[in-house]
C-alpha positions in Angstrom: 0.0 0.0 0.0 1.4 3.4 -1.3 1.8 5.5 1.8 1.1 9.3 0.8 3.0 12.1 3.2 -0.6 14.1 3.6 -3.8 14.0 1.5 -3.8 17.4 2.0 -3.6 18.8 -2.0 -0.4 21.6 -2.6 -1.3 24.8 -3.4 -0.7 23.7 -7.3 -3.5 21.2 -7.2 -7.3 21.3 -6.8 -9.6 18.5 -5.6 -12.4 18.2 -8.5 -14.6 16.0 -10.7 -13.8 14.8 -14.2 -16.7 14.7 -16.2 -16.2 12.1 -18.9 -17.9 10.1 -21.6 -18.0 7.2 -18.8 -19.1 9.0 -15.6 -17.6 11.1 -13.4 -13.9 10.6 -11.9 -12.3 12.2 -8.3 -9.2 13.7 -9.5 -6.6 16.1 -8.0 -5.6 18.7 -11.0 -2.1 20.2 -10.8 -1.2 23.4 -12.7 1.7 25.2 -13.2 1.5 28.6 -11.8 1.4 31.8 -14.0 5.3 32.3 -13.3 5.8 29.0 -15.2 3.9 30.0 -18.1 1.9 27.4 -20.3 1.9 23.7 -19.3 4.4 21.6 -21.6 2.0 18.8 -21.5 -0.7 17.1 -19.6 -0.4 14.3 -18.0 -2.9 11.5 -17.0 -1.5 9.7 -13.2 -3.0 6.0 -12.5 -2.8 5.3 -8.7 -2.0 1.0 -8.1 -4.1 -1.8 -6.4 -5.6 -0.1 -2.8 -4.4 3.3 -4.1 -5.7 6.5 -4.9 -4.8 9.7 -6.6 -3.3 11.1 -3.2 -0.4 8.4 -4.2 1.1 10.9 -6.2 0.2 14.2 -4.2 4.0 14.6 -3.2 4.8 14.7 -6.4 2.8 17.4 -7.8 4.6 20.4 -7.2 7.9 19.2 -9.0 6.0 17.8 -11.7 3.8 22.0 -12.1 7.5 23.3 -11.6 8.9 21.9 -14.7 6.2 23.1 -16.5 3.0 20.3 -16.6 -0.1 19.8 -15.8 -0.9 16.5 -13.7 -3.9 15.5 -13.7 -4.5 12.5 -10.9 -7.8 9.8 -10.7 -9.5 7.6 -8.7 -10.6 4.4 -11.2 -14.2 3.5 -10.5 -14.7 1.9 -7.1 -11.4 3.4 -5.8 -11.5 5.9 -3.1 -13.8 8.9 -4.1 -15.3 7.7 -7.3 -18.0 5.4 -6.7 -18.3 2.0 -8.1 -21.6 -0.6 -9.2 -21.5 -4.1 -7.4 -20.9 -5.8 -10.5 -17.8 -7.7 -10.5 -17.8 -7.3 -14.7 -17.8 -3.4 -13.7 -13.8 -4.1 -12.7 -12.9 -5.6 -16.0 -9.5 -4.7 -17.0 -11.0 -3.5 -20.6 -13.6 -1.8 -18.6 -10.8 0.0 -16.7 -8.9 0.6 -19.8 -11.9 2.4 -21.1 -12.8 4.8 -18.7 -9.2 5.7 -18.8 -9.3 6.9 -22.3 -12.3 8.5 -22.0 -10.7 10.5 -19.1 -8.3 11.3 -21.6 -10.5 12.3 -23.8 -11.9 14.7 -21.3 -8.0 16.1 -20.1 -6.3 16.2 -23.6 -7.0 19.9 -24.3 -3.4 20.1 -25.6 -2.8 17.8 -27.6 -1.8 13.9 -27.0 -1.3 13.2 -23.5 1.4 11.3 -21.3 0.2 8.2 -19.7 1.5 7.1 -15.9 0.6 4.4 -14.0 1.4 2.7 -11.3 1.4 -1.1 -10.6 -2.3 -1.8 -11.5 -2.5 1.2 -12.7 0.7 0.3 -14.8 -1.2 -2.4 -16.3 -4.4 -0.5 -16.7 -2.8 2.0 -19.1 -1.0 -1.2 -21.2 -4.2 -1.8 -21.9 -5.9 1.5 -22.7 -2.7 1.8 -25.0 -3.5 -1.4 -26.5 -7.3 -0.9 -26.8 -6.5 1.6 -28.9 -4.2 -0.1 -31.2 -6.5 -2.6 -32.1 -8.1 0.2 -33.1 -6.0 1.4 -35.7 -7.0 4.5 -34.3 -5.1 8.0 -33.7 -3.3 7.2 -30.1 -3.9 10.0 -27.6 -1.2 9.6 -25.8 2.2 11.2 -26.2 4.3 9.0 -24.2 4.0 5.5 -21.9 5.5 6.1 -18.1 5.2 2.3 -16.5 5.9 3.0 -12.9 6.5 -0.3 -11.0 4.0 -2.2 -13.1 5.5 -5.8 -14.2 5.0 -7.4 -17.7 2.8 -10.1 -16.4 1.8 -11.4 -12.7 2.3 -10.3 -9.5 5.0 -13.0 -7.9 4.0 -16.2 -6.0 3.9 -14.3 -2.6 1.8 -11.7 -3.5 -0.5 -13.7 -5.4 -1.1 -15.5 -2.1 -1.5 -11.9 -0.2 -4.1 -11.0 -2.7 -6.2 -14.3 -2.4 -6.3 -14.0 1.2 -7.7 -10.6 1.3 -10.1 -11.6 -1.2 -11.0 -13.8 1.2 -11.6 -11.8 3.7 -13.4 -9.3 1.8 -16.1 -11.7 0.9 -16.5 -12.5 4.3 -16.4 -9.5 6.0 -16.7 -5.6 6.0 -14.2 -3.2 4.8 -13.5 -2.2 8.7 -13.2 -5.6 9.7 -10.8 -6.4 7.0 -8.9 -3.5 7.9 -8.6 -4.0 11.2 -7.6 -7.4 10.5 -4.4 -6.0 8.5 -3.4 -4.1 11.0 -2.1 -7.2 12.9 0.3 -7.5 10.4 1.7 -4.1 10.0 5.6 -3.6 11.0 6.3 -1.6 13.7 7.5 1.4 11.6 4.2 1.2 9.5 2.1 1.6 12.5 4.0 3.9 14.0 2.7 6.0 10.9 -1.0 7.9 11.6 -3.1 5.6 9.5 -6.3 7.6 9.6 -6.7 8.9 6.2 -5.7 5.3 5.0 -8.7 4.1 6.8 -10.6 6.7 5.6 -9.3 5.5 2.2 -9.8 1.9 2.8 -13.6 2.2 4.1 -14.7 3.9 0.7 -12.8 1.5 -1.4 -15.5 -0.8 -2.8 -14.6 -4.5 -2.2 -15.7 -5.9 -5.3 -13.4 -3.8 -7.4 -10.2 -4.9 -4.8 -11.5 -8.3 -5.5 -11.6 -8.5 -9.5 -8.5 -6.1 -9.9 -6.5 -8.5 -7.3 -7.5 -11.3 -9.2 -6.4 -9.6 -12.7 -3.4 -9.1 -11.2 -2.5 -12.9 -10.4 -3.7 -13.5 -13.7 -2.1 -10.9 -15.9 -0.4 -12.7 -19.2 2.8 -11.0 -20.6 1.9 -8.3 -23.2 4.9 -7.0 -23.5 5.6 -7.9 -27.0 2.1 -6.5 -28.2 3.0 -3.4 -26.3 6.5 -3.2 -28.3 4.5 -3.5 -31.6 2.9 -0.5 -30.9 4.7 1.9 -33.3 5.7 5.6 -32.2 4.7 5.4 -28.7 7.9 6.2 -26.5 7.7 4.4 -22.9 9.7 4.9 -19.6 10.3 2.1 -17.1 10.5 3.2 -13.7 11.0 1.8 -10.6 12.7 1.7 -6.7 16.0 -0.2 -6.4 13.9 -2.9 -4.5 10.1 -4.7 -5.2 8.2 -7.1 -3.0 6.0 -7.5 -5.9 7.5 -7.9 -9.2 11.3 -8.7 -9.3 13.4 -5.8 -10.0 15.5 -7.6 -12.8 11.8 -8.2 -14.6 11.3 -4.4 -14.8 14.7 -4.2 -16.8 14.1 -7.0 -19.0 10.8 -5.5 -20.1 12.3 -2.2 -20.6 15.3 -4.0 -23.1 12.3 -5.6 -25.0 10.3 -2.3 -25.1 13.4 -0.3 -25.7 12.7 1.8 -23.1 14.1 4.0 -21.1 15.0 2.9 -18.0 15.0 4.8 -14.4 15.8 3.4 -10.8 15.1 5.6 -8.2 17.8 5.0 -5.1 16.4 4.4 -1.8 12.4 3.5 -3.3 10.8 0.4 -3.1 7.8 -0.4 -5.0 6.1 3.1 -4.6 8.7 5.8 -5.6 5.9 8.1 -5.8 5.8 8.1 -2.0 9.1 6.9 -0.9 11.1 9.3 -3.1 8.7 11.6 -4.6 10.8 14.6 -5.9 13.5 12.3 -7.3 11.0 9.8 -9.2 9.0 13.6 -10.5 12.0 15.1 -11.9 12.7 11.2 -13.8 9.5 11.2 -14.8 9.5 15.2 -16.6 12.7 14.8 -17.7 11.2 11.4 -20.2 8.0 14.2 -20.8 10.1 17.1 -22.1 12.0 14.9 -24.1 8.9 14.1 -25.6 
């Protein structure tokens, strides 16, 4: 679980609804300020699995600073975007859908830049995909694949996921997280969980429970991914993962021909870990783009 400094937006950023083709989204909207001049670019952010928008909120200001919007979102069922009961709701092509018709609704400017992290990561392979099948124009400018493996979570994690799935058809969100608070490590508890609860309690269980599943399902697409022409992508990731092995995340960048960023001293959310670091990576790839 990402661990965000505050959920508190910065100055930059607003708290809003994006009103898209497919519902409305909770996003956080960063701007440059007028000292900066026109954004360089928009970009779309895709929080991971228990996430939420606020995974990236210490990364905002960088990102305004060198000159682009961020534009953050809660999928359906995540956070502050509601969700049906459906399970087929959770689709990963559903997913994939509403996040290009929330591009749709942020590319003012011209193609956007994709991020997304872990599920997220996988989300916006397939959005990217979706649209290739397509033939269609691509929206997006570039590809950022933050932490996000090129097929299944490992063995371990797999096994995390089907527990909790467990437990979430058995009993309520505040059950469940009290229940995985037992296993937190001392530094993690020492950490004022309350907006993580907060977080937790408006997640909707059936979307945890198809997306986990998806993710201990996820086939390779990495070679589909590469066939898509004139799409530049960036690999990014800590110097350490407990749920993809790092050496996959630089294999899949060789077969992509990507570029390739670890961020010292992150594990598998540099968004949180080492915010300013992993922003200035990540608009250095954009402004080369």
């Amino acid at each position: 679980m990402s661990r965000p400094p505050t959920f508190a937006p910065p100055p930059c950023a607003r708290s809003g609804r994006l009103r898209t083709s497919r519902g409305e989204f909770a996003v956080l909207d960063a701007r440059a300020t007028g000292e900066h001049g026109a954004p360089s670019g928009t970009a779309l952010l895709l929080p991971g699995f228990t996430g939420s928008k606020e995974d990236f909120i210490a990364m905002l200001a960088p990102l305004t600073e060198a000159g682009f919007r961020a534009v953050c979102v809660d999928g359906r069922g995540q956070y502050e975007t509601t969700g049906p009961d459906e399970p087929d709701a959770y689709s990963q092509r559903e997913l994939a859908l509403d996040v290009l018709a929330q591009v749709e609704a942020v590319a003012v400017d011209g193609p956007v830049h994709l991020l997304g992290h872990s599920l997220g990561g996988q989300i916006a392979r397939a959005a990217v995909l979706e649209v290739a099948a397509t033939r269609a124009v691509s929206p997006f400018r570039t590809l950022t694949l933050m932490s996000s493996g090129p097929a299944q979570i490992s063995a371990a994690q797999q096994q995390r996921v089907a527990l909790l799935s467990q437990a979430l058809a058995q009993l309520s969100m505040a059950e469940v997280w009290a229940a995985m608070q037992a296993f937190e490590t001392p530094e993690e508890a020492a950490v004022d969980g309350e907006d993580l609860r907060r977080r937790w309690l408006r997640h909707h269980p059936q979307q945890l429970i198809t997306t986990g599943r998806q993710l201990s399902i996820e086939p390779d697409r990495v070679d589909e991914l590469a066939a898509v022409p004139g799409l530049p992508v960036h690999v990014i990731s800590g110097e350490s993962d407990d749920t993809w092995p790092v050496p996959l995340f630089d294999r899949m960048a060789e077969r992509l021909g990507a570029r390739r960023t670890v961020v010292p001293g992150a594990g598998h959310s540099p968004n949180t870990d080492r915010p300013r670091e992993t922003a200035e990576a990540v608009a250095r790839f954009w402004a080369a783009h």
